[in-house]
Kinemage of the C-alpha trace (Angstrom):
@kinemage 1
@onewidth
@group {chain A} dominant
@subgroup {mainchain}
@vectorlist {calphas} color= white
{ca unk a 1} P 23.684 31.870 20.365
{ca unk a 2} L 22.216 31.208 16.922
{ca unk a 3} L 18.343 30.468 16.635
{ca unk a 4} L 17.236 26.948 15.890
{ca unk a 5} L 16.413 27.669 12.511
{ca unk a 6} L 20.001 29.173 11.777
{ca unk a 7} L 21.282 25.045 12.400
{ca unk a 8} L 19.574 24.083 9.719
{ca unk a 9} L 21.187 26.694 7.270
{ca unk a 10} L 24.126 24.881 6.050
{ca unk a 11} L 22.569 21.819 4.714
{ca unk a 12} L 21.138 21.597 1.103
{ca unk a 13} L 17.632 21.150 0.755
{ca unk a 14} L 17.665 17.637 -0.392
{ca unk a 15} L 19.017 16.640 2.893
{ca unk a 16} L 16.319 18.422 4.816
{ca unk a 17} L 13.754 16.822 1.936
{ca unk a 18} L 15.813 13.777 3.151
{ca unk a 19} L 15.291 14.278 7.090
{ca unk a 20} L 11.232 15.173 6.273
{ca unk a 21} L 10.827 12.017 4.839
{ca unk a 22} L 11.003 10.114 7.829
{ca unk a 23} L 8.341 11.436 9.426
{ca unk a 24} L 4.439 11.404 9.117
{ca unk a 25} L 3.339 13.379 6.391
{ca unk a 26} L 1.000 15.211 8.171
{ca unk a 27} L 4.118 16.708 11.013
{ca unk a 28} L 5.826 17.308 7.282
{ca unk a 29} L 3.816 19.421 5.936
{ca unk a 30} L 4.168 21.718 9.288
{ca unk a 31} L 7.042 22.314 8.974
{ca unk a 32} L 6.439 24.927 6.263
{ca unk a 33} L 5.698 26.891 9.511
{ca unk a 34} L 9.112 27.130 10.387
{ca unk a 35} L 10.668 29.636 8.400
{ca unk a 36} L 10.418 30.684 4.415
{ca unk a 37} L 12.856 28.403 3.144
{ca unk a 38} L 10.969 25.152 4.845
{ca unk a 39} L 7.383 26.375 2.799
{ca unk a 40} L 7.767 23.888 -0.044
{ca unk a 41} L 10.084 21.407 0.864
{ca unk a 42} L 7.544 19.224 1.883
{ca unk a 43} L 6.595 18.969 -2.039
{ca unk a 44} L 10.235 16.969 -2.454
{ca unk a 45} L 10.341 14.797 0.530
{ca unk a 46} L 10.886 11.301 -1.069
{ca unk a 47} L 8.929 9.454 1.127
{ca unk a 48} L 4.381 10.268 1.973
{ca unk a 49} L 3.106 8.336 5.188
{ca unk a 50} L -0.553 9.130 5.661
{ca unk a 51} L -3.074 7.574 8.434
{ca unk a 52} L -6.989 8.015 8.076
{ca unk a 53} L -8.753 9.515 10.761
{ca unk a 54} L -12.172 8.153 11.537
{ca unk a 55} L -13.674 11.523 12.747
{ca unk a 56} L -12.239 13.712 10.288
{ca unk a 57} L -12.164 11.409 6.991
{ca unk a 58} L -13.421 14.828 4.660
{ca unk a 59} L -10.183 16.470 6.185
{ca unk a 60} L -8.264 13.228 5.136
{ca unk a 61} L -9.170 12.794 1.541
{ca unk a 62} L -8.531 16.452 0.985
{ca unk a 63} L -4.766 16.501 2.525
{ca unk a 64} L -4.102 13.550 0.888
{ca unk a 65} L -5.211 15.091 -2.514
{ca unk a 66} L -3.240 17.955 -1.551
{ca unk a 67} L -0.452 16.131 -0.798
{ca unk a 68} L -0.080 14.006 -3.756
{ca unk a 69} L -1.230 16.232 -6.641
{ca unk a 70} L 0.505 19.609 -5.239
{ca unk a 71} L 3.697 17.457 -5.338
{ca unk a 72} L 6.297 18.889 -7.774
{ca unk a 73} L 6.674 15.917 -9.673
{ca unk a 74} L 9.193 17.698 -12.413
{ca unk a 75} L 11.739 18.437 -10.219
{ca unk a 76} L 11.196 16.437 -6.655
{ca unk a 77} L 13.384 13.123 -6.973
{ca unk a 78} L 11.231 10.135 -7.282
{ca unk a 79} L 9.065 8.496 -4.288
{ca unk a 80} L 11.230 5.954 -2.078
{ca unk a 81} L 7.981 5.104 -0.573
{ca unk a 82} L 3.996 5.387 -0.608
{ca unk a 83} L 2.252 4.666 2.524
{ca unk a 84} L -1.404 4.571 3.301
{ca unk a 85} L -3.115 3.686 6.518
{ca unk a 86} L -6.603 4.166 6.302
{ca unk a 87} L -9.569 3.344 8.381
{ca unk a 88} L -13.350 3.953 7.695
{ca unk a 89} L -12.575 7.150 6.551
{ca unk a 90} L -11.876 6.456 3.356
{ca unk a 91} L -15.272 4.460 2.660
{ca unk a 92} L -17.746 5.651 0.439
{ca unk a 93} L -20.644 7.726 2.381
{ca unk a 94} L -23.966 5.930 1.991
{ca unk a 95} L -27.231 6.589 -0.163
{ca unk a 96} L -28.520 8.458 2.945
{ca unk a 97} L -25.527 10.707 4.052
{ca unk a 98} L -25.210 12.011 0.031
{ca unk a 99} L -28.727 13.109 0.193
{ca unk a 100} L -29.255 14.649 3.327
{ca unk a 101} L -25.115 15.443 4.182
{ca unk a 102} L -24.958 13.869 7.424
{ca unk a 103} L -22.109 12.062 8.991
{ca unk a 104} L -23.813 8.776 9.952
{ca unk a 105} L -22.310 5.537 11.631
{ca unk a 106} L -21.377 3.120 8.535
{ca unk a 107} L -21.638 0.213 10.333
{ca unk a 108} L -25.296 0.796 9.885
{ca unk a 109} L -25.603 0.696 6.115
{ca unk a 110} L -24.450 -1.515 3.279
{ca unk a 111} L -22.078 0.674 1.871
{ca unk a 112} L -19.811 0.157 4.826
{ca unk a 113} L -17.282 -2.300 3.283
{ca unk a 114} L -16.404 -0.123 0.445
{ca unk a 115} L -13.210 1.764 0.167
{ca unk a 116} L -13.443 5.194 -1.695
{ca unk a 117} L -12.627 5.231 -4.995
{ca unk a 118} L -9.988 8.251 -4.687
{ca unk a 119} L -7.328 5.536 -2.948
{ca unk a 120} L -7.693 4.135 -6.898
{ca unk a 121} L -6.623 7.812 -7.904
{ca unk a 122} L -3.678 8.311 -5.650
{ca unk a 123} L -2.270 4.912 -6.138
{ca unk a 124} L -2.450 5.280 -9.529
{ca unk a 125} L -0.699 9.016 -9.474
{ca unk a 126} L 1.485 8.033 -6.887
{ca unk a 127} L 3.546 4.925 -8.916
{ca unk a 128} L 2.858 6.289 -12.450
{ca unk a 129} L 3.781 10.320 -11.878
{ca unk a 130} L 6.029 10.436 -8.389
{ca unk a 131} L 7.689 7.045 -9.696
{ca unk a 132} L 7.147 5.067 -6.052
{ca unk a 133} L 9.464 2.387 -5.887
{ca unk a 134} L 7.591 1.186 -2.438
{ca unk a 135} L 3.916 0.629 -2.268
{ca unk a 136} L 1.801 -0.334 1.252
{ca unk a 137} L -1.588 0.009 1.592
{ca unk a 138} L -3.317 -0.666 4.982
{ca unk a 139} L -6.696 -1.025 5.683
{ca unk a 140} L -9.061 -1.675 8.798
{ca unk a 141} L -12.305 -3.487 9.260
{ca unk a 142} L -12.420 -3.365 5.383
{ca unk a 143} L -11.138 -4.297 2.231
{ca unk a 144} L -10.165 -2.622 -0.800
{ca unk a 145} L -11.189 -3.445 -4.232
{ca unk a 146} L -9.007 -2.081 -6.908
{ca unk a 147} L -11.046 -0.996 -9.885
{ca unk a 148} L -8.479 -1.389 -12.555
{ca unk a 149} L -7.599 -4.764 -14.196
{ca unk a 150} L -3.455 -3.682 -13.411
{ca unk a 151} L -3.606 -1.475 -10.248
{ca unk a 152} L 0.021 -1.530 -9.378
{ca unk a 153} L 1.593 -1.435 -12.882
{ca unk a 154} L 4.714 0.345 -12.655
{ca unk a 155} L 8.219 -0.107 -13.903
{ca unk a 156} L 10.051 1.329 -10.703
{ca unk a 157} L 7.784 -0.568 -8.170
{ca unk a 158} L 10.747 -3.116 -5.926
{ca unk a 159} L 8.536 -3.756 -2.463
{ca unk a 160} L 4.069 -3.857 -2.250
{ca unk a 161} L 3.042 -4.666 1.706
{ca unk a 162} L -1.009 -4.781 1.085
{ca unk a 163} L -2.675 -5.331 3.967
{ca unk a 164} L -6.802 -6.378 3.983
{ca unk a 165} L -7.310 -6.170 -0.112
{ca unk a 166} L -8.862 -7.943 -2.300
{ca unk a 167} L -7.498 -9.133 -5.608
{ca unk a 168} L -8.521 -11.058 -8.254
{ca unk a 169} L -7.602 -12.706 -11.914
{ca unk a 170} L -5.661 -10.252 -14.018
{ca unk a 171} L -4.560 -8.455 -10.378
{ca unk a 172} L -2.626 -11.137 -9.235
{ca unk a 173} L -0.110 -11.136 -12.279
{ca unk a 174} L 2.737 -8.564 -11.270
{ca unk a 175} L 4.239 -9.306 -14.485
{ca unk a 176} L 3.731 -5.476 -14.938
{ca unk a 177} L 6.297 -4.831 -12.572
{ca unk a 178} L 9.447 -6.293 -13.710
{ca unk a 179} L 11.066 -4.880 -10.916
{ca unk a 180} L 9.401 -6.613 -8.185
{ca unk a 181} L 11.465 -8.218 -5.320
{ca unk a 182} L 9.528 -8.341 -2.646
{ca unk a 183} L 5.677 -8.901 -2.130
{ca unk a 184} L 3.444 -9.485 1.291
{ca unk a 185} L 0.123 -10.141 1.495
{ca unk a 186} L -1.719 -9.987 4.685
{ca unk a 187} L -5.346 -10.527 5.846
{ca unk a 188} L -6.289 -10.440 1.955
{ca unk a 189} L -8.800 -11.870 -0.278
{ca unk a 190} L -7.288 -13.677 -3.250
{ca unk a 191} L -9.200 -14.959 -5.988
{ca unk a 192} L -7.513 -16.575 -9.018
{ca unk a 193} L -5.720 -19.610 -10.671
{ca unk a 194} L -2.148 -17.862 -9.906
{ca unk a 195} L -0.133 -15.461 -8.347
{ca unk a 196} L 2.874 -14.802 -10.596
{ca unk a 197} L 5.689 -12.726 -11.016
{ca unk a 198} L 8.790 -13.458 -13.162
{ca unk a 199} L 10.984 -10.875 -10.769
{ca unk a 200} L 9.584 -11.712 -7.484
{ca unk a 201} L 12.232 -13.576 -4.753
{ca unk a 202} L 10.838 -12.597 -1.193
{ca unk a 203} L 6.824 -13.238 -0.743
{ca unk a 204} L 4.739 -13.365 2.463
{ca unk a 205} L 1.279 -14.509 2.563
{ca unk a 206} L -0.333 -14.082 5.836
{ca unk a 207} L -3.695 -15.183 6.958
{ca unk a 208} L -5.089 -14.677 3.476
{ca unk a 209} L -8.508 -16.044 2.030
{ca unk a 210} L -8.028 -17.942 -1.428
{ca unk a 211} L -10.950 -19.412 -2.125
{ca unk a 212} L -14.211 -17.962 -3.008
{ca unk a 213} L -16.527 -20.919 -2.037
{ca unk a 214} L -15.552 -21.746 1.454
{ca unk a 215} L -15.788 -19.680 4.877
{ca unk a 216} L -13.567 -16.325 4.825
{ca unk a 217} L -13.604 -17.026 8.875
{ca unk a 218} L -12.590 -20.272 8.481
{ca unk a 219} L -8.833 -21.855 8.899
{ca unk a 220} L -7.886 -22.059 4.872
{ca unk a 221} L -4.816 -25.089 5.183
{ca unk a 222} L -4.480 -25.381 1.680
{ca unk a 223} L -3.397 -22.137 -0.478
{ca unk a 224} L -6.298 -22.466 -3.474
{ca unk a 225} L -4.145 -21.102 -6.251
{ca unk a 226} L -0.710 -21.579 -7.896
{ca unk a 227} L 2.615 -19.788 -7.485
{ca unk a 228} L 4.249 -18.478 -11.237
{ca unk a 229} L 7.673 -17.473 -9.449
{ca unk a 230} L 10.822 -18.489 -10.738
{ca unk a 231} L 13.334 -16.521 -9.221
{ca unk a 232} L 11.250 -16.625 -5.787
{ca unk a 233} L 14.158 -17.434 -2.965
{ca unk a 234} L 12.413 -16.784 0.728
{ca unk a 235} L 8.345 -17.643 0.993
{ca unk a 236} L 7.121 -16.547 4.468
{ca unk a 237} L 3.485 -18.037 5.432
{ca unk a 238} L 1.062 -18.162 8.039
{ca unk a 239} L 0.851 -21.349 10.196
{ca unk a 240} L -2.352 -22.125 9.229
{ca unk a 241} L -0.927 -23.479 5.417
{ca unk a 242} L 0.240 -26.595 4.855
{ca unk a 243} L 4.361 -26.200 4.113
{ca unk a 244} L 4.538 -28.974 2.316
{ca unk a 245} L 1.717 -28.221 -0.102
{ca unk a 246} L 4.415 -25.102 -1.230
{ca unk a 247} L 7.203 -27.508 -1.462
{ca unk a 248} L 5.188 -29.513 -4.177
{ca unk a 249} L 4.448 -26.468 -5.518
{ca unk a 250} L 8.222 -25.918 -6.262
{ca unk a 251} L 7.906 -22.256 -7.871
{ca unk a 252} L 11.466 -21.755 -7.649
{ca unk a 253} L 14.595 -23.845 -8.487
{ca unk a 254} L 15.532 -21.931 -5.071
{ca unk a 255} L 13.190 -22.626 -2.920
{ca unk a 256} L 14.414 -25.034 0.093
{ca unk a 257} L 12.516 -26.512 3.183
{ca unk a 258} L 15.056 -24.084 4.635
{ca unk a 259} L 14.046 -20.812 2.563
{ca unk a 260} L 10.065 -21.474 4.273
{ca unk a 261} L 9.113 -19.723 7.421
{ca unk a 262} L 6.108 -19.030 9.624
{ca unk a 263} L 4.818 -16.092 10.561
């Protein structure tokens, strides 16, 4: 009877790249442990799923680094997906915990509602050097800031889920990724005159915060911004907007009573 590993023999690499890149990158990357062949296929799996850990966040930043800039980018086919999860982890450590290295409890300290700077760095690397063609980014009790004026400029970019960040002006025009089809935003803080896209036919804006002046905890009926979509076909939104306000709106020749839904 032929070992487990021996199964696996037949098939080409990129099908067991294939198979690794439905699960978790963390159970992945174990699988190096299975036999010689399996040490680096991790590098090619076309899909990287990572979830922050809130009591071993130094352990998370430096896998993810790992995982991302150990990644054979010559020769491993592009990303079919990015996808971070990240909890408190991923903040910044404050004034306190730099000075005397302790691992303190950030809800204590100002510097709790700010994401790390690397997420900037693997974003970035991820869409401009593995070529991602999905981006979501998750994050709890938190939001993240993007520090650069076009965060998710890419030319291969189809699908962004962001969940709990906070854009604003020049970060809402996704102009910079002509191919664009489909765009949710949910829980997130939106600050501009519009949210445009000349590619862009599904959005979903959930429970997001659009204007600067008023109560982030308060009900938000009218969406504070306008909608630069002309191919946009299917517009999902939270029951707390008014649906006719987006009718008016009329960002799309396409866009029917019929073609709105609540989340």
């Amino acid at each position: 009877m032929s070992s487990r590993g021996d199964m696996f023999d037949p098939l080409p690499d990129d099908v067991l790249c294939h198979v690794l890149s439905f699960l978790p990158s963390r159970e992945a990357v174990q699988t190096c442990r299975l036999a010689r062949r399996w040490r680096h296929l991790w590098r090619s799996a076309p899909a990287i799923r990572v979830r922050g850990e809130r009591k071993k966040k130094k352990k998370f930043l430096r896998f993810v680094d790992n995982l991302l800039f150990c990644r054979d980018v010559r020769s491993a086919p592009p990303l079919l997906s990015f996808e971070i999860d990240a909890d408190v982890d991923v903040r910044i450590a404050c004034s306190y915990c730099k000075q005397h290295d302790c691992d303190c409890d950030f809800d204590d300290y100002a510097d709790r509602s700010k994401v790390n700077p690397r997420v900037d760095e693997w974003v970035t690397h991820a869409l401009r050097q593995c070529r991602a063609r999905s981006l979501r980014a998750c994050f709890h009790e938190t939001r993240w800031k993007p520090r650069r004026a076009r965060p998710f400029a890419s030319p291969h970019l189809t699908r962004i889920h962001l969940d709990a960040v906070y854009l604003k002006d020049r970060q809402l025009n996704f102009s910079c990724c002509p191919s664009l089809l489909r765009l949710d935003l949910v829980l997130c803080s939106l600050y501009g005159d519009a949210l445009a896209s000349p590619s862009l036919e599904r959005l979903a804006i959930v429970d997001c915060h659009t204007d600067i002046d008023e109560d982030p905890e308060a009900p938000d009926e009218r969406f504070h911004m306008s909608l630069s979509t002309p191919r946009l076909r299917f517009l999902e939104i939270s029951d707390n907007y008014d649906k006719e306000q987006f009718l008016e709106m009329a960002p799309s020749p396409w866009l029917t009573e019929e073609s709105i839904s609540y989340y």
